[in-house]
C-alpha positions in Angstrom: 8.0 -1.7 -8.2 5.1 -0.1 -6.1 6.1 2.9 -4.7 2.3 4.2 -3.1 -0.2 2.6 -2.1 -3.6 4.6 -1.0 -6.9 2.5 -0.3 -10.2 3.6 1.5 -13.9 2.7 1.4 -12.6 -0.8 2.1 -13.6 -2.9 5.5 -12.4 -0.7 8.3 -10.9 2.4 6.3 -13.6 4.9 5.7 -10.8 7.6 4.6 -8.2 7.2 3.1 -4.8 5.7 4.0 -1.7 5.7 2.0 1.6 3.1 2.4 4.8 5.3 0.7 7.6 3.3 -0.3 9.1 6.8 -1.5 11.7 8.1 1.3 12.0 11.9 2.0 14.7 14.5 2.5 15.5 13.1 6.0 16.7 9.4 4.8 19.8 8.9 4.7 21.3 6.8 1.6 24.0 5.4 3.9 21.0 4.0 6.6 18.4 2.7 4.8 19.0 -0.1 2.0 17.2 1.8 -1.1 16.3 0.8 -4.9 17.2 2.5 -7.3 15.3 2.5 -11.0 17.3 4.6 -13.7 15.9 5.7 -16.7 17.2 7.8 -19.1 15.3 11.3 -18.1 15.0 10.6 -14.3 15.8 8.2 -11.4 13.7 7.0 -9.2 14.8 6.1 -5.1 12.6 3.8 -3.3 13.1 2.1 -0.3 13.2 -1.6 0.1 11.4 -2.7 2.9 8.3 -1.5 5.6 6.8 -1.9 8.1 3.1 -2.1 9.4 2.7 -1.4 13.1 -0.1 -0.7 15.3 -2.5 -1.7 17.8 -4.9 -4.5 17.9 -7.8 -4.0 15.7 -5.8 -1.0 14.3 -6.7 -2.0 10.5 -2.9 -3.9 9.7 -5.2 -7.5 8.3 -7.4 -5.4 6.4 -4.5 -3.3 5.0 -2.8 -6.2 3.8 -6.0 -7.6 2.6 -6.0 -4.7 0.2 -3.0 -5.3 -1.3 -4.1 -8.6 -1.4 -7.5 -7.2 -3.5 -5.3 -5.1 -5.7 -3.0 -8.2 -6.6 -6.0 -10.3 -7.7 -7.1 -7.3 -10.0 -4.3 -6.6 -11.6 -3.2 -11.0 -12.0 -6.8 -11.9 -13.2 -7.5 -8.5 -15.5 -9.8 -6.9 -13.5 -13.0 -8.2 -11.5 -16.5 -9.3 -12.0 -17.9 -10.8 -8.5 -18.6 -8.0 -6.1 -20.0 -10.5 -3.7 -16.8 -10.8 -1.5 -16.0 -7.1 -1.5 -16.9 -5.5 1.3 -17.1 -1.5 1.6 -16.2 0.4 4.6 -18.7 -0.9 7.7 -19.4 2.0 10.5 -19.4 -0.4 13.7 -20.9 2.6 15.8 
């Protein structure tokens, strides 16, 4: 279960930016659909679903292209090719 996600120096993100999957005091159980992971020293709530909003060329493709960077490091054990990662690229 992710429950953060932060990513910067990446295409358009020069600072950081963080995706929380991790509710706070105002959610209520009863309103939101949450997850629940049990363990035998502590529980942990998460909630089950998000969403990305924004404007156009707000950064929500190059968010999810992220993720999609993370996934490939953590299915192939890490990464060799830097040639198709772009950093963070100051349009001005």
């Amino acid at each position: 279960m992710l429950l953060e996600f932060s990513v910067s120096n990446f295409k358009c993100f020069n600072d950081q930016v963080c995706l929380s999957m991790i509710p706070d005091d105002t959610v209520d159980e009863l309103n939101y659909s949450l997850l629940k992971e049990e363990n035998e020293k502590f529980t942990i709530n998460g909630l089950s679903t998000a969403v990305i909003y924004g404007a156009n060329a707000s950064g929500k493709t190059n968010f999810l292209k992220s993720l999609d960077f993370l996934k490939n490091i953590v299915l192939n054990g890490g990464f060799n090719n830097f040639s198709n990662l772009k950093p963070f690229e100051d349009l001005n």
